[in-house]
C-alpha positions, 0 to 999 in steps of 0.5 A, spaced: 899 832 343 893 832 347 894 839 350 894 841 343 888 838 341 885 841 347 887 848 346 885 848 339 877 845 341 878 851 346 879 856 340 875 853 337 870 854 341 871 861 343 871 863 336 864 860 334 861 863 340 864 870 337 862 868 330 855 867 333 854 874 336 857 878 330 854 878 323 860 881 318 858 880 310 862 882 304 858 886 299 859 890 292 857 893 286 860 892 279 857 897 274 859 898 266 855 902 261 856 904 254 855 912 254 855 917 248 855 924 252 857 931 248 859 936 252 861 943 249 860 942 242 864 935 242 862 928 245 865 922 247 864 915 246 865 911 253 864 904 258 863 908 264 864 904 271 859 906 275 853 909 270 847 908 275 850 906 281 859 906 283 862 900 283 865 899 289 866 893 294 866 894 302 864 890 309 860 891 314 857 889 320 854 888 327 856 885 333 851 884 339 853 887 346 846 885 349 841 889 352 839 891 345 845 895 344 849 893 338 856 895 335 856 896 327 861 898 323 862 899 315 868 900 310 867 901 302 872 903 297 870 903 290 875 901 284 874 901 277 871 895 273 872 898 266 880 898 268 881 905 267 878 912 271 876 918 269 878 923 274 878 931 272 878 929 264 871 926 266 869 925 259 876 920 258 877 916 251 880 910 255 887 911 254 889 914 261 896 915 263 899 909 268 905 914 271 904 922 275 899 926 277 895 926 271 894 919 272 893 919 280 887 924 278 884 919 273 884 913 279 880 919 284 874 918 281 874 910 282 876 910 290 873 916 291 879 922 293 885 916 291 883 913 299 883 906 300 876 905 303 874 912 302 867 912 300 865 910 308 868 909 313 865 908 320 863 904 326 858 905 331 853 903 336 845 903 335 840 900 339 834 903 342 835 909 342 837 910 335 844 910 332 851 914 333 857 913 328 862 916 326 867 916 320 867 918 313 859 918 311 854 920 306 851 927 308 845 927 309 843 933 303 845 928 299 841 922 301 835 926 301 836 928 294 838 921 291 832 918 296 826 922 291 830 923 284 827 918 280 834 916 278 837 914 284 843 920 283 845 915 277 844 914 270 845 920 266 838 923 268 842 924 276 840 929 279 847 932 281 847 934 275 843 939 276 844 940 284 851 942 285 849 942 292 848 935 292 854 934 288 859 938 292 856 934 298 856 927 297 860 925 303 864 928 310 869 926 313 871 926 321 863 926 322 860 924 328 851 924 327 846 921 330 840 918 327 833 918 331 829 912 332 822 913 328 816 916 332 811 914 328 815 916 322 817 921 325 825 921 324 831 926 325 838 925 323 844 931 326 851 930 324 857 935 326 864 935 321 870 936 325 875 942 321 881 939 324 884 945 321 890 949 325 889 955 323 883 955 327 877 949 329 871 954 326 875 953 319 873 946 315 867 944 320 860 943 318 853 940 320 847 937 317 841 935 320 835 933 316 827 931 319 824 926 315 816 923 315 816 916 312 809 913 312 805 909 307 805 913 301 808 919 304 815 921 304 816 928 306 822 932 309 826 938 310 834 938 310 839 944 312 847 944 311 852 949 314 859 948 312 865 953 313 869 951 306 876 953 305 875 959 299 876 956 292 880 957 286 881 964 284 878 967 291 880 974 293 880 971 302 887 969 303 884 967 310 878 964 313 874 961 311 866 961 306 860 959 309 855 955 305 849 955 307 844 949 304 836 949 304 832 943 302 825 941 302 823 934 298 818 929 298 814 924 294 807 921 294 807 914 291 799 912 288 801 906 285 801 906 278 806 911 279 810 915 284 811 923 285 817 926 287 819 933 288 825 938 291 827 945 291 834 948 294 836 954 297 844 954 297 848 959 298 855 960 297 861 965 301 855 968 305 860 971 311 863 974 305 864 982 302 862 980 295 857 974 296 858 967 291 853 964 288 845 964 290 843 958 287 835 956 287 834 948 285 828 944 284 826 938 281 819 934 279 820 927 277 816 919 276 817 913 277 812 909 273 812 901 274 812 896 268 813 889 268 819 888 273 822 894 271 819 902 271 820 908 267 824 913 270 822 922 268 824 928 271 825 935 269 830 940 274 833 946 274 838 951 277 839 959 277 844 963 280 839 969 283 846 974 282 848 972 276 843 973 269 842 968 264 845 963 268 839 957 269 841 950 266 836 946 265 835 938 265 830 933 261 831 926 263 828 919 262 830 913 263 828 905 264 831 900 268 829 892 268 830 887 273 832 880 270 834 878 279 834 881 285 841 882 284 842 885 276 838 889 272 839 892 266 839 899 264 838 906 259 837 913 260 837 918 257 838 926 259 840 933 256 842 940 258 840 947 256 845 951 258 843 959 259 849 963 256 853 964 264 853 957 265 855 950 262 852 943 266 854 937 263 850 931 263 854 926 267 852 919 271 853 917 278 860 917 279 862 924 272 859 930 273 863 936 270 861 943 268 866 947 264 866 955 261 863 954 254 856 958 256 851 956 251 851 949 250 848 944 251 849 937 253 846 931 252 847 924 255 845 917 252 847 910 257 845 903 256 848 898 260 848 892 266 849 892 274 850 887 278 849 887 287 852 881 290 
């Protein structure tokens, strides 16, 4: 009995100390919205999980190894908290299917591809010299969009609604990257994408790498993407693979009544090949205007296909969020499209986005609803 007692005190010993060099917290999002978004000459009434941020729930952490060197992890999977997805039927009425592969698509949209804790994934060292990971991340093209859209890549007025190459981008799996210490603002971000293709390593790979300036008011920076992506539906290439390019310069000036933010992309799709894919030309102009323990979100953003005529699409948004705590706030936004005749952008949120063939028609997208961060 005693060795019992002293073995338990030992353990227990053993794990406080454990415990005390490591930090592990349990995090999450539930987001619900009451949307009206039209589409192609039709709309749709919804509760959409996710409107201004995805729901989701994950873990993460650091644990001290000395000499100011830490290891850090992070896991996160999103679920649905209206009950149901909407997958490839983005603007579902509510009733999705509970059996096939219909039904699968629906749940993709919840957990990010149908993949336990496949929104992130990963785990690293970080300590004066920076941070290396790798996993399963966020690319860095698409957090530079999200960091100066007014709208946090959420609500209806999400930039990705107009910036394909954000939304195409969002995460990379097999990444390993490394993100430099700030000199004096001064911070890079290199991140490289193993193919992990057979038929040849150049097949899938990619990089990103980002250089940004943060200082006071300033937010400043360039970003460029490179990805041998597989040839899409309807592709003539059998084989090999098309290289997209993707160029961005973004940044934001904050004069305290109000912040300006700014980006425009250069993306280029199947560059390697004969006939060219498209040539998209992005940009966008927004503000964040404080009122009260909320503010008023604006932006006005467009994309054109330089080898395609009559394809611009462009999007007109506001929105306004209200703080009740730190954690909840309340929120509204509301955005619409005007497609030219060769092109069709939806307005979607920040977990729908879709386009459809219907050249001409707008969109329009109307959201109000709560989220709370725990």
């Amino acid at each position: 009995m005693k060795k019992t007692i002293l073995s338990l005190a030992m353990f227990g010993a053993f794990t406080g100390a454990a415990m005390a060099q490591s930090n592990v917290q349990l995090y999450g999002i539930i987001d619900l919205g009451v949307e009206h978004l039209t589409y192609d000459n039709t709309s749709v009434n919804r509760l959409g999980s996710g409107v201004q941020s995805g729901s989701r729930i994950g873990l993460k952490g650091s644990e001290d190894l000395g000499g100011g060197l830490s290891a850090i992890f992070q896991v996160e999977t999103g679920f649905c908290a209206n009950g149901n997805g909407a997958g490839s039927d983005v603007y579902n009425h509510g009733f999705a299917p509970t059996q096939g592969a219909q039904a699968q698509a629906l749940g993709s949209y919840c957990t990010s591809g149908s993949t336990f804790m496949g929104r992130t994934s990963m785990v690293g060292l970080k300590g004066n010299f920076g941070e290396v990971v790798a996993g399963r991340v966020y690319t860095d093209y698409f957090t530079n969009a999200a960091t100066v859209d007014p709208f946090g890549a959420g609500l209806t007025g999400s930039i990705t609604n107009i910036d394909t190459g954000a939304l195409t981008y969002v995460r990379a799996s097999q990444v390993l990257a490394y993100v430099s210490p700030s000199f004096a603002g001064l911070q890079g971000v290199a991140a490289y994408a193993f193919g992990g293709q057979s038929t040849g390593n150049a097949n899938g790979q990619g990089y990103n790498l980002s250089l940004k300036y943060s200082n006071g008011p300033i937010f400043a920076g360039v970003g460029y993407l490179h990805h041998n992506a597989t040839p899409g539906a309807g592709s003539l290439i059998t084989d090999g693979y098309d290289t997209n390019k993707l160029t961005q310069v973004f940044g934001s000036y904050d004069f305290g009544v109000a912040k300006i933010s700014g980006l425009y992309a250069e993306e280029k799709y199947a560059t390697n090949q004969p006939v060219q894919g498209p040539d998209n030309q992005v940009w966008m102009l927004g503000a964040t205007v404080p009122v009260g323990p909320g503010a008023i979100l604006a932006s006005y953003s467009q994309i054109k296909n330089k080898n395609l005529a009559n394809s611009a699409a462009k999007q007109i948004a506001i929105g306004y969020t209200y703080s009740l705590s730190k954690r909840t706030n309340l929120y509204t936004s509301y955005a619409r499209i005007n497609n030219d005749t060769n092109v069709d952008q939806y307005v979607g949120d920040a977990t729908i986005a879709g386009s459809g063939t219907v050249g001409g028609a707008s969109s329009s997208g109307f959201a109000l609803g709560i989220r709370h961060q725990f």
